[in-house]
N, C-alpha and C positions, 0 to 999 in steps of 0.2 A: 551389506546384505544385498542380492541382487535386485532387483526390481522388475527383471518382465513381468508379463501381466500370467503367465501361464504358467510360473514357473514356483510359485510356491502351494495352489490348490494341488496342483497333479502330485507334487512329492506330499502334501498331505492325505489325499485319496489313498495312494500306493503305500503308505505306512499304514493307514488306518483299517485298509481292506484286508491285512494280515491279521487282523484281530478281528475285525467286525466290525459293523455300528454300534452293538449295543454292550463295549465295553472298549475300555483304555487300554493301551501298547505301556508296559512296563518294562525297565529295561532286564534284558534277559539274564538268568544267574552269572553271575562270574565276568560280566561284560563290562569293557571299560564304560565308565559312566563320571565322566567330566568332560565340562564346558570348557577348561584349558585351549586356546586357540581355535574357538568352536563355536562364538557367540555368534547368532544367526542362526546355525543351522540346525535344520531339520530333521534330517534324517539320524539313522546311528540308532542304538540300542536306548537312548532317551535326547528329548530336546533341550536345545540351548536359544530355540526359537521363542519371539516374544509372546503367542499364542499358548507356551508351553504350559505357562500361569494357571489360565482359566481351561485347562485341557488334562489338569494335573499328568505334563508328561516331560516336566522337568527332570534335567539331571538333579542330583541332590547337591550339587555344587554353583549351578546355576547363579544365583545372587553372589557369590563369591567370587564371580569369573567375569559375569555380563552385568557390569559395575551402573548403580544411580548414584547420583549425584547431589548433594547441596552446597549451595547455589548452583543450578544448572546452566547459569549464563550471566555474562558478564561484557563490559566494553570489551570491543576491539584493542583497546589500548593495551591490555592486559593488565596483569599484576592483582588479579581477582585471587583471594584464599577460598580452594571449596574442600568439601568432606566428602570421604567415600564410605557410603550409607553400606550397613549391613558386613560389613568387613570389619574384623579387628586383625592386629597382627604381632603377634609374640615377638617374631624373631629379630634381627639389626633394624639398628632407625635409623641407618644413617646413608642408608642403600635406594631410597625411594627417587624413581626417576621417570618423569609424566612426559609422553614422547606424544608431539601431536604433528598429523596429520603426516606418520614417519619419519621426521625431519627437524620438528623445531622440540628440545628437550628444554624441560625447567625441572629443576630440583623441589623433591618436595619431603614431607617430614611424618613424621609418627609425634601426635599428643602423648599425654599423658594419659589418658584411657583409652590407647590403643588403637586411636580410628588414624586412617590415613590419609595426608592433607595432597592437595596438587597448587600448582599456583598456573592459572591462565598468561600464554607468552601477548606479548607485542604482535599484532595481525594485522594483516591488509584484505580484508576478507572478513565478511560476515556470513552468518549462515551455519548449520550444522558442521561443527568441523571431528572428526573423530580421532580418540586420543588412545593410547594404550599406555600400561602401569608394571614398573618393572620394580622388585622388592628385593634384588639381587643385583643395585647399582648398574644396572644396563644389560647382565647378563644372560636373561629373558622377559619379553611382555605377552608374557601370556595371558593377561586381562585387559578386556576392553570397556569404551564407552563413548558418550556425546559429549562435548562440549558446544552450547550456544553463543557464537559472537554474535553482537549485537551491536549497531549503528550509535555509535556514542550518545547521542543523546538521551537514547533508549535505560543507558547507564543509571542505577538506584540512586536514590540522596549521599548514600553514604559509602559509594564508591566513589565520589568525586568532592572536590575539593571548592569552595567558592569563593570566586573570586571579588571579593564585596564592591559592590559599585564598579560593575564589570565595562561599566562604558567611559567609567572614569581612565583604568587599564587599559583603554583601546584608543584614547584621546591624549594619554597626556604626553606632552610634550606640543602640544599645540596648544596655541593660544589661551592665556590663563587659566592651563591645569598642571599643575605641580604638586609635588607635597606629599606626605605619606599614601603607602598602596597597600590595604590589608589582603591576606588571606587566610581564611577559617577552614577548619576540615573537623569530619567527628573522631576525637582521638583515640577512643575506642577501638578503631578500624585497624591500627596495629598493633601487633604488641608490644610493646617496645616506648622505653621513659624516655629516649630521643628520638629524634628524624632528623634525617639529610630534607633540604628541598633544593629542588633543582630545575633550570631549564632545560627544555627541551626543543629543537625547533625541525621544522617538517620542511621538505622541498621535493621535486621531482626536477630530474637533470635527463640532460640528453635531448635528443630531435624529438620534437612531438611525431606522433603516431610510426614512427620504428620501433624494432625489439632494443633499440637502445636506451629508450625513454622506461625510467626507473623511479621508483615513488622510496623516499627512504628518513625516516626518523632518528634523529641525532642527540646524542646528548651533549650538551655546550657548556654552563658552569653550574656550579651553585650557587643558592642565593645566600644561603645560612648552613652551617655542619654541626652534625649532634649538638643540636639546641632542642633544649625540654617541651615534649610531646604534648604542649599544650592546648594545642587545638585553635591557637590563632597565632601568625605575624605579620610582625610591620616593617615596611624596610620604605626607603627613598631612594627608589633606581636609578643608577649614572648607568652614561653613555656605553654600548657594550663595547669593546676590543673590536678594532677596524675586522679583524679577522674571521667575526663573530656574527657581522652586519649583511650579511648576505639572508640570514634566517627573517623572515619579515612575518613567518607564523611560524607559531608554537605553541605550549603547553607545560605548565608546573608540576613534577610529579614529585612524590612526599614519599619516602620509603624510611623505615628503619634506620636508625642509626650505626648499628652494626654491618651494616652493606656498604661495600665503596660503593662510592658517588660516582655513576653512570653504570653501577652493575644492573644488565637485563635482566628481563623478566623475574623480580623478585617480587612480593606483596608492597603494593603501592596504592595512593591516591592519585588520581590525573585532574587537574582541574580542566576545565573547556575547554579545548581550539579558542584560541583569538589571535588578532591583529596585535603585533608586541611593539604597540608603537611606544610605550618604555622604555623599551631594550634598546631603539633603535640611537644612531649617533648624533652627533653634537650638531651637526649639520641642519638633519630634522627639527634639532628642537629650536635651533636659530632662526630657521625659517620653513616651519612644516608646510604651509601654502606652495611654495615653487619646489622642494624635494618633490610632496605629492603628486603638484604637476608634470613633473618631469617622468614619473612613475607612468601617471596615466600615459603620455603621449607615446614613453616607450611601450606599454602595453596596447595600445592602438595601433602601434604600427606590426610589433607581433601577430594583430589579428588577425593583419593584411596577410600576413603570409601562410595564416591555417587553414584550413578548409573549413566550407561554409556550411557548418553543424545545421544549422537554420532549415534545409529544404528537406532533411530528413525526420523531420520535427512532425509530430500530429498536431491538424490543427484544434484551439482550443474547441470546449463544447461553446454555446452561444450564448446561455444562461446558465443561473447556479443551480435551476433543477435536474438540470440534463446534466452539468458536471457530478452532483451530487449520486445520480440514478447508473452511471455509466461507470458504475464500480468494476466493470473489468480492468478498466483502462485510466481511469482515476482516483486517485486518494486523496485525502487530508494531507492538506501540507501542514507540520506539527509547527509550521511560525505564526500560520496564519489561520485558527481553526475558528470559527462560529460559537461551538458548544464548549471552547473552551474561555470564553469572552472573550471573542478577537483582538486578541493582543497579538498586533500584526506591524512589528518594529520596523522592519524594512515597505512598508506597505500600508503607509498613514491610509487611512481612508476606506480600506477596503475591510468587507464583511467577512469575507473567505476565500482563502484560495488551494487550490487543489495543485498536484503534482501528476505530473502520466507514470504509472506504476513502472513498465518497463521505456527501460535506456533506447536509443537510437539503435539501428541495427550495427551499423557501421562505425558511428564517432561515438557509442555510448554517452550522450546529450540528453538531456531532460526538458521537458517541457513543464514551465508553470503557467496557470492560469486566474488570475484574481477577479473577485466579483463585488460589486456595490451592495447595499443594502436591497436596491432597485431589483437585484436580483441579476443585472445584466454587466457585461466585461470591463473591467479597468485596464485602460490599456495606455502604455508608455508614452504614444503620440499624442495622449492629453494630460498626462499626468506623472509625474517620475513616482507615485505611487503604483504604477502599473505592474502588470505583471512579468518577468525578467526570463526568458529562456537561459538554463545552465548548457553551458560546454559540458559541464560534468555532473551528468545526474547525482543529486543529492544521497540518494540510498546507493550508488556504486551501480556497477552491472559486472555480472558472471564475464567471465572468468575471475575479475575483481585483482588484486593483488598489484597489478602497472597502472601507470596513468592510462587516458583518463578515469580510470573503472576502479579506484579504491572509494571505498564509502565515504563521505564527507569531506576528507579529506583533496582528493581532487574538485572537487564541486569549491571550496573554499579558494584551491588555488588558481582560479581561473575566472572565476565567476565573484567572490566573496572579496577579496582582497582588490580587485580593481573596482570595484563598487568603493572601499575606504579613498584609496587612491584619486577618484574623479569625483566623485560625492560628495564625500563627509571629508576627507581633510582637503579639496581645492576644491574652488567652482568649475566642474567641466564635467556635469553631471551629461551634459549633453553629445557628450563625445560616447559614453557610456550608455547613454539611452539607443544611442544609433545602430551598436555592436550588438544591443541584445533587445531590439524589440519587443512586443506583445505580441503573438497572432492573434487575426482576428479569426470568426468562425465559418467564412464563405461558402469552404469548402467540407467544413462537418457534418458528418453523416451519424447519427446516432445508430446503437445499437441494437438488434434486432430481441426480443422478449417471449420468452416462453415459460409458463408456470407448473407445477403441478401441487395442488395443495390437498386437504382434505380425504374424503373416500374415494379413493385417487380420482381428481377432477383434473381434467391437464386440458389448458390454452398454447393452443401450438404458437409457434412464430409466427406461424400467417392468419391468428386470429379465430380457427376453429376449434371449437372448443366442444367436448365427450367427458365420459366417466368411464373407466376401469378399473374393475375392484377384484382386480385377480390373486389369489394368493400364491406367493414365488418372487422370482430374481428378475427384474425385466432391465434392457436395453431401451434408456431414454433418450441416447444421441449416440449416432455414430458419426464421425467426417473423418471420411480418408484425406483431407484437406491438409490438417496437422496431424492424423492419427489421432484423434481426441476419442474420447468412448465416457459417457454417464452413465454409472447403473444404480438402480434401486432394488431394496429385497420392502415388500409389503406384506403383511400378517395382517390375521383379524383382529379387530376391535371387542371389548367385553360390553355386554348390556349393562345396563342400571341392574338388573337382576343376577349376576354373574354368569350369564349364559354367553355362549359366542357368538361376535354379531352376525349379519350376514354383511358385510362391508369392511374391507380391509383399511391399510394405513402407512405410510409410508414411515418405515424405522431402521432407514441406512439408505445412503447413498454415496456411491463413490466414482472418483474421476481420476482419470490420468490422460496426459498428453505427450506423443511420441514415448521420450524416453526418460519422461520429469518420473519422480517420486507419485507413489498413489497415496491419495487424501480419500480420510472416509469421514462420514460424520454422521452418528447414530446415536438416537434416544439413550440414555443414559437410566432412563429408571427415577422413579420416583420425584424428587425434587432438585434433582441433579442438574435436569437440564440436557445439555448434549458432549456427547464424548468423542472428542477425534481424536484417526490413529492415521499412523504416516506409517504406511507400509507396515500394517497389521501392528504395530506399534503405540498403544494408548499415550497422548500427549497431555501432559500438565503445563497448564497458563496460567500458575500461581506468583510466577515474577513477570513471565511477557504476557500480551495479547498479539504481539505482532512477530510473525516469522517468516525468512528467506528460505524456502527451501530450493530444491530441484525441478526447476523449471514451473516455481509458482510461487507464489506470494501468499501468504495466510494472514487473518485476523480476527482474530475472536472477540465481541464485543458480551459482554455479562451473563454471560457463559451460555447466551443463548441464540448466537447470533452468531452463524459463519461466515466470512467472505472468501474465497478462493480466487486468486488472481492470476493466470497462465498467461503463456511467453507469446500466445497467439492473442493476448488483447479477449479473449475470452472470459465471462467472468461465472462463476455460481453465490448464490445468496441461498445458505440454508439456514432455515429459522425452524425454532420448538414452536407450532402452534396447539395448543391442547395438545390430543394424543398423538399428535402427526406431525409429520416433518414437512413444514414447507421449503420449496425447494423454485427459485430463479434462476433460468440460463440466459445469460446475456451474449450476443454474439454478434461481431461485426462484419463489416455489410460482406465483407472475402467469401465468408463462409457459404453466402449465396451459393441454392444449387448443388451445394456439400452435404447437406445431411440427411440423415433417413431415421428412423427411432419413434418411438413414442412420440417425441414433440414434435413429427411433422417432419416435411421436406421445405425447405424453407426458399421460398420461391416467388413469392407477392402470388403464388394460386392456394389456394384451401380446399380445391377441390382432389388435388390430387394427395393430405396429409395423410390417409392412409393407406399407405401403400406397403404393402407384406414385402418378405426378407425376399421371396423370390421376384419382386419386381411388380407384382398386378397391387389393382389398385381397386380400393372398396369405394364406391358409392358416397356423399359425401353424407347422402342423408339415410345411411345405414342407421339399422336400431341400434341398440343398445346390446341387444345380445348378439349381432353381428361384429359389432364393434368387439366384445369379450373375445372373436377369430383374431381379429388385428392385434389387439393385447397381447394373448398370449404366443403368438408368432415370435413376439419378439423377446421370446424368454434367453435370458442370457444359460451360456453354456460351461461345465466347468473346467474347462481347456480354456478359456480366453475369463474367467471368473474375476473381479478386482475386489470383492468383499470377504468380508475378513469369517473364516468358521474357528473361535476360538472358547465354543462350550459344548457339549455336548449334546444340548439340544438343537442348537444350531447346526451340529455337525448329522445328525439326522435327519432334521427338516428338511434342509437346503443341499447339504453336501451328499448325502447319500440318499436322500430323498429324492423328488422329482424337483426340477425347477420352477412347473408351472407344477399345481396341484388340481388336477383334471377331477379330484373328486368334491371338491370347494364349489359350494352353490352359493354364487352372490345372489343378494336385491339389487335389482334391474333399477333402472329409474322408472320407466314404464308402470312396474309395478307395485312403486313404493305413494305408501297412505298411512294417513297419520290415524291416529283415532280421537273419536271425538274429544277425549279428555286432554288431550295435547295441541290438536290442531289451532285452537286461537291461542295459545301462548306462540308455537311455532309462527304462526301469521305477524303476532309483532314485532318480537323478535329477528323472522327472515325479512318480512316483505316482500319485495320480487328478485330477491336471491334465491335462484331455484337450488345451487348447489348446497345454501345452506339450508334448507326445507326436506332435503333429500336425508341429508347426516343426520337430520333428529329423526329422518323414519327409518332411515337404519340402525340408529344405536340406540333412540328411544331418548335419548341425551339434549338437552338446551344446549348445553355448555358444550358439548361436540359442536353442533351447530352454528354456536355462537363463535369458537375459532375458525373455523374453516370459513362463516363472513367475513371476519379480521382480514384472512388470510386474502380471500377472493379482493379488498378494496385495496389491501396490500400495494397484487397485483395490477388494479384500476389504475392507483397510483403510480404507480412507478411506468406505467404504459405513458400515462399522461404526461409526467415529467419527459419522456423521451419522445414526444410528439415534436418532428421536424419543424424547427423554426428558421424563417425566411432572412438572412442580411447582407445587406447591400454592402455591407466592406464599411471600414474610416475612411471619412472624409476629410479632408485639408481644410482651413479659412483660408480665405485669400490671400496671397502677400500684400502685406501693409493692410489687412483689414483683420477681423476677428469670425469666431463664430460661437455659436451659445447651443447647446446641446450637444451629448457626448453618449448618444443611443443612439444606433445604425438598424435595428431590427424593425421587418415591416410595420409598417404605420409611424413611425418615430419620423420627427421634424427636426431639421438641422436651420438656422437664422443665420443671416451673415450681417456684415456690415464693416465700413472702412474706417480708418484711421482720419484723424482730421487733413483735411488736405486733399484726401481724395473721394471720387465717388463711384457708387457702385455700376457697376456695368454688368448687368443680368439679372436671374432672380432673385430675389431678397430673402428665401426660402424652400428648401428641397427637401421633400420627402421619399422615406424608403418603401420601395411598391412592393405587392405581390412578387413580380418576377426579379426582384434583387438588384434593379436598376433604381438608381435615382429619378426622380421627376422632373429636376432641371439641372444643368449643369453647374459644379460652382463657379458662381462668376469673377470677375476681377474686378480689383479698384484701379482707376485708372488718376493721374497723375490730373491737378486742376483744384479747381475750388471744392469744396464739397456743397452739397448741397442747403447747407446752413448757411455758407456762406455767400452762394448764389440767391438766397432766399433775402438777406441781407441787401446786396446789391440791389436786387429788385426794388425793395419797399425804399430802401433810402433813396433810389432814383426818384421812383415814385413821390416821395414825401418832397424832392428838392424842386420836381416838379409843381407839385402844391404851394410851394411858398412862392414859388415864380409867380405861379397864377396871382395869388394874393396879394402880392407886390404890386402885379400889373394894375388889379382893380384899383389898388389903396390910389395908384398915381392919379389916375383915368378922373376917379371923383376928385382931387384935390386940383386938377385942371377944370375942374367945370364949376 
């Protein structure tokens, strides 16, 4: 389906104005009317567009043609069984053939009540991939749909296989661990009274960063053939075939018994990615410490010769309120999560650690960042608990499919596997410490915060804060910078009385960047919560919360909580507050300078945040009703429109309506009063929240009131977490001495002190200042006594002293 921004409102205006507003386009007598090679579109004697739904201007074939799904998504790995919902099919069963993304086919089957199955191929690539469905053995696909790849870990319980005592699997053959290896899967998952299971193993060959560097998964042997689909086995791994020992990762896959062993993309179990130190030869197990080592040192020297991922790296945030708050640009690393009781295996120590949502521009590289309980950075140069920059971002990066940019997969071979190698199976963790650093935060600049929450109350970026309670579609950001564009549609509110309020509310918002996919997310109704569509497209996150799409990252937390994550390091936060959407742009410091919209020109001035489409600039300390000129200037138009008109009210309101509604008479703030019978409830309730004081005199409502508080400290919040923090950088201990403290951020205190043997030469302690300079330099230990034992010398001279004296007296009287 295309995606400009202009190009699906105008072919809906131009269809709909053939009829009118105030009735549906049906398709005309005698007129073809199927969806056949036609899903998407719009136009024609009826739709095959996903709007058609709630617009009743579907073909009557529709559901037939423009296919759903269950399971909508599944590993990358493939071998997922899904159902094609609302299809049955009378004719051959033996002709079904699921053709994805044009090029990769897998065979698929007709049940016994008629629904038609597909099986998900082997990918290197996550993300929306689309598939078409051919029911005449390849002889046409005239039916489409989505399939979701998904970042293997992302994979359900019972699409994977467990590997019991998976670190027993990744160790043995080192030092005493031997002896049986179980693995369990739910047997259910196929149908079939045997399974094959099988190794698998993964590599990427070729020069790193040419077209000749290639990512590719293998099938190697079995472990066991059609043995009974029990659901668990055991075996005791020997050494693999010299010929076999090149795969140093891989994975177990469990398919049907009736499949040759190594046939693709059939229904299968994958157990994890791991380290197949098992599999590995006789060699290993003789002496896994020097194999190990040997591994590291040859991968060390490799490193020598890649480019240096490292300088195109962001640096981390400084604390974990700022990495947590700078959800453009960071996420939860799912090893190392806080809320999920930091069970942080690679990362004793730390509380949580985050990952930068997008790859490096150039080496597709990731950055992590881990944090103490302290709240402040763990970092490698104190600790091999610190946190590790990947060569190969963990989630892959677009275009995805070669090294380094396959999902997990390259992040394991470059980063995961020389971590066993220098770590955990030899001591040379420090060789590996060297090659992937921690950054510190020196040079971190948080990202710049604008809100709009309640009856629309909006806090620009630079801090000015108004109301506009216009009803219509407005432009809350523009930047020709990325081409980025926010827009929102606001309606009125109902009283307690069911009258309409005079105060509107924010119920849709939508964004897109350059050329990425448009994201909406709008109130849902009821107790729903909120409904996102991807390119006018309603989404279900009944098996994900997390998705890759085009040019952004999505994540829905308890179906009330959007994050949107764009390729420009931009982020949006929309949340259900009461009847309103609230809504956070987060935007890095680039953007400076860039934008114009509702939220302000973002500029460290506030004097100049409103400024109309044609350039002039309103007063800072305009009323209110001046302010409602600056508003509605910025009404979105519907040649450039990104929200979605898929009912008929909406297609009147908004679409055929006006965009701003010139005959919508809000409550001013100027002239909003509560009445006596409310006003002290609203007094304890607000307190000196004026924005919440305002929503109970518009809608007459606490509980209005009382969200748009929530929302307003929301906001507070998340300003404060992004409040610039001052640090001087890690510091070193001396050579041949120590140092105690592992906090670099102002006011923090660094101690030093030496080794026996030597003593200090300079300050004994340095603190981090206001301007990100140390207070004294660190000093050295210099080569000598130490001062204990200069202290020593002293008093025993002293004392030998004393006894001389004593001596002399005792003689002196025994002469006299």
């Amino acid at each position: 389906m295309e995606r400009h921004r202009a190009s699906w409102p105008l072919l809906l205006l131009l269809l709909l104005l053939a009829t009118g507003p105030d009735s549906s386009p049906h398709p005309a007598s005698g007129a073809q009317e199927s969806c056949s090679l036609r899903c998407g579109v719009q136009g024609g004697p009826c739709s095959c567009h996903p709007t058609c739904q709630g617009l009743g201007t579907c073909c009557s074939d529709f559901r037939d043609f423009c296919l759903e799904i269950s399971p909508y998504s599944g590993s990358l790995m493939g071998g997922k069984d899904f159902v094609v919902q609302h299809l049955r099919w009378g004719g051959r069963t033996d002709g079904v053939i699921c053709r994805f993304k044009e090029s990769i086919q897998t065979r698929g089957h007709v049940d016994g009540l008629s629904r038609v199955h597909c099986v998900s191929p082997l990918l290197y690539e996550s993300g929306r991939i689309p598939f078409t469905l051919s029911l005449d053995n390849g002889s046409s696909f005239p039916r489409s749909g989505t399939w979701l790849s998904m970042h293997p870990s992302k994979a359900s319980k019972a699409e994977r296989s467990e590997l019991v005592n998976e670190t027993r699997w990744q160790y043995y053959g080192t030092s005493g661990i031997a002896g049986n290896l179980t693995v369990t899967w739910n047997a259910g998952t196929l149908p079939s009274d045997t399974v094959t299971i099988e190794l698998w193993g993964y590599e990427e060959t070729g020069k790193p960063y040419t077209e000749g560097w290639v990512a590719e998964w293998s099938y190697l042997y079995p472990l066991a053939t059609n043995i009974s689909n029990s659901g668990r086995f055991s075996f005791i791994p020997k050494p693999a075939p010299s010929s076999f020992q090149k795969w140093e990762m891989g994975a177990l896959r469990i398919i049907s018994g009736g499949h040759r062993a190594g046939e693709k993309d059939v229904q299968a179990i994958w157990s994890n990615k791991h380290a197949l130190a098992w599999h590995l030869g006789q060699d290993f197990r003789e002496d896994a410490v020097a194999w190990a080592r040997a591994k590291c040192l040859a991968w060390e020297a490799l490193e020598e010769q890649l480019p240096n991922f490292l300088e195109e790296l962001p640096d981390c945030p400084c604390t974990l309120a700022q990495a947590r708050a700078d959800s453009g640009r960071f996420f939860t690393d799912y090893g190392c999560d806080m809320e999920q009781g930091s069970v942080c295996t690679y990362h004793p120590g730390a509380l949580h650690c985050v990952r930068s949502v997008q790859a490096s521009p150039r080496y597709a590289a990731g950055q992590q960042c881990c944090y103490t309980a302290a709240g402040t950075q763990l970092l490698t140069a104190d600790s091999t608990s610190g946190s590790t920059p990947d060569r190969g971002h963990d989630w892959g990066a677009p275009p995805y499919l070669a090294p380094p940019r396959v999902p997990s997969y390259s992040h394991w071979m470059y980063d995961v596997l020389s971590f066993y190698y220098c770590c955990l199976w030899a001591p040379e963790c420090d060789r590996y410490m060297r090659r992937r650093p921690s950054s510190d935060c020196r040079t971190y600049q948080p990202p710049r915060l604008a809100s709009v929450f309640g009856d629309p109350h909006f806090i620009t970026f630079d801090n000015a804060s108004y109301s506009f309670n216009g009803r219509g579609e407005y432009v809350l950001l523009e930047a020709a910078l990325t081409n980025l564009t926010v827009q929102a549609r606001a309606e009125p509110g109902t009283m307690a009385n069911g009258t309409q309020a005079r105060g509107t509310r924010l119920t849709a918002v939508a964004v897109q960047e350059g050329a990425s996919d448009v994201l909406e997310v709008r109130l849902a109704g009821g107790a729903e919560g909120l409904e996102v569509l991807l390119n006018q497209e309603s989404l279900s996150f009944t098996e994900q919360s997390w998705m890759d799409l085009t040019g952004m990252f999505l994540s829905v937390s308890a179906g009330k909580n959007v994050s949107v994550m764009l390729s420009s390091g931009a982020g949006l936060e929309v949340s259900a507050q009461g009847p309103s959407l609230s809504v956070a742009v987060l935007l890095p410091q680039k953007f400076l300078s860039h934008t114009r919209g509702l939220l302000g020109t973002l500029n460290g001035d506030p004097s100049d945040d409103f400024t109309l489409r044609d350039g002039r600039v309103l007063p800072a300390a305009s009323s209110s009703r001046q302010l409602f000129r600056f508003g509605a200037d910025w009404v979105v138009r519907n040649e450039s429109s990104l929200l979605t008109y898929d009912s008929p009210l909406l297609l009147n309101a908004f679409l055929f309506g006006p965009k701003h509604d010139p005959s919508f008479e809000p409550l001013f703030p100027e002239e909003a009063a509560l009445g006596p019978g409310s006003a002290g409830a609203a007094a304890a309730l607000c307190g000196d929240d004026l924005f919440c004081s305002f929503d109970v005199a518009a809608t007459g409502n606490l509980s209005v009131g009382s969200a748009t508080r929530a929302a307003h400290q929301l906001h507070l919040h998340r300003a404060h977490s992004l409040t610039p923090v001052v640090s001087c950088g890690w510091v070193a201990a001396p050579p041949h001495g120590h140092k105690e403290g592992t906090e670099y951020l102002a006011g923090s205190t660094v101690l030093f002190s030496c080794d026996s043997g030597y003593s200090l030469d300079g300050a004994a302690a340095s603190t981090c200042q206001a301007d990100g300079t140390w207070s004294s330099p660190t000093p050295t230990c210099q080569p000598g006594r130490s001062q204990t034992v200069l202290l020593s010398i002293v008093f025993g001279g002293l004392a030998v002293v004393a006894l001389g004296v004593v001596i002399y007296v005792l003689l002196r009287r025994r002469k006299t």
